[in-house]
N, C-alpha and C positions, 0 to 999 in steps of 0.2 A: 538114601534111606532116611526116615522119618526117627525120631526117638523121642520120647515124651522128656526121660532124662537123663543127661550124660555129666561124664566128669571131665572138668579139663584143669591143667595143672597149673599153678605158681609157685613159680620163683624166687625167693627171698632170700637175701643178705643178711646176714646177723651176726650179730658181736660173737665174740668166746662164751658167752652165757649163753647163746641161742635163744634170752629171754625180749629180746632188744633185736626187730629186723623188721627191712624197709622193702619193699615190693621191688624186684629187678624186671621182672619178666612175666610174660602169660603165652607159653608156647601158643602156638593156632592149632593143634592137634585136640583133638575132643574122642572120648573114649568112653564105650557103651556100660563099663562098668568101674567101680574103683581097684578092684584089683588090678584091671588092666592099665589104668593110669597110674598105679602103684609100681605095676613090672617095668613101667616105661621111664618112672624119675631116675635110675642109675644112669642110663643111657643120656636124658635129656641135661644132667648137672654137669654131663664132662665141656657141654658147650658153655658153661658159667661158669668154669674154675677159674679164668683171669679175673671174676668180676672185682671189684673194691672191697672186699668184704672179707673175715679171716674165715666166716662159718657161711656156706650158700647150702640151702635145702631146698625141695620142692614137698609140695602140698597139693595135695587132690582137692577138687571141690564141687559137690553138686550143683550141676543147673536144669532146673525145671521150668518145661514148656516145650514147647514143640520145636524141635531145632531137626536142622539138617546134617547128615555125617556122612562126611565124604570117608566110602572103605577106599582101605587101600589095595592094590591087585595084590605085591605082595611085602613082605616086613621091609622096613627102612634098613641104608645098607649100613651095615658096623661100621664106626665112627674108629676112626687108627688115630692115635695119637703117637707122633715120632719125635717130640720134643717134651721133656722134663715138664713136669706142671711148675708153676709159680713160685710155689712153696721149697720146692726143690730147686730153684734157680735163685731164688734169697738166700738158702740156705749155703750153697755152693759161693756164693756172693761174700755172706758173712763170712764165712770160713777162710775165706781168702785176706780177709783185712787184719793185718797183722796189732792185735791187742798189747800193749806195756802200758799197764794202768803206772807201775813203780816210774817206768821212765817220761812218760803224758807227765807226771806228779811233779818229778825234778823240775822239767822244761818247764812247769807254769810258774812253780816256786821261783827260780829264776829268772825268768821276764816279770814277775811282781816285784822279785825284790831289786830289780835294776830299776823299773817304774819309780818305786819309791824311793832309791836314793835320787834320781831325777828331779823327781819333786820335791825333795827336800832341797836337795843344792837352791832348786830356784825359788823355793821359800826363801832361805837364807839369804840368797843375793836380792833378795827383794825386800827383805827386814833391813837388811844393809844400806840400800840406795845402790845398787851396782844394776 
């Protein structure tokens, strides 16, 4: 089929602002209207949830001129996801590392303050001639 103009979708990565985002992708799917490239970005962003990015969206976009559209016989098969997304597997991650800001604090103050009696001794013996 012939179409003068279709929508086909991109990809983008973006910060937590969503003001700030860098092109990941341009599915090869092209689509007769924007609604229906619109129905199609929930579906097509579960294949970009590892990407690098904290925020991924998709965006529709016209293209004008004469292009080809391959139909499809019938809809793409639903995508099953059986592993946690990303976010869910950091989170599960953090949660596991066990936090003691009080006790991190002692153990630094301690290895500082052994550092600098260290260095003092060896000032000392150094002001001395030892």
């Amino acid at each position: 089929m012939i179409a003068e103009t279709v929508f086909v979708m991109t990809i983008l990565g973006c910060g937590n602002d969503t003001k700030s985002c860098d092109f990941v992708a341009e599915p090869q799917s092209t689509y007769t209207s924007q609604a229906a490239c619109e129905a199609a970005v929930t579906s097509e962003l579960i294949r970009y949830q590892d990407a690098a990015y904290p925020v991924v969206v998709g965006d529709c976009i016209e293209r004008k001129g004469r292009v080809e559209v391959a139909q499809l016989q019938s809809p793409p098969p639903a995508i099953q996801i059986e592993e946690p997304n990303t976010f869910e597997k950091l989170r599960a991650d953090a949660d596991a590392i066990e936090f003691d800001p009080v006790g991190q604090t002692k153990e630094l103050l301690t290895r500082t303050t052994e550092a600098t009696k260290n260095t003092i001794g060896r000032l000392r013996d150094w002001v001395r001639g030892e």
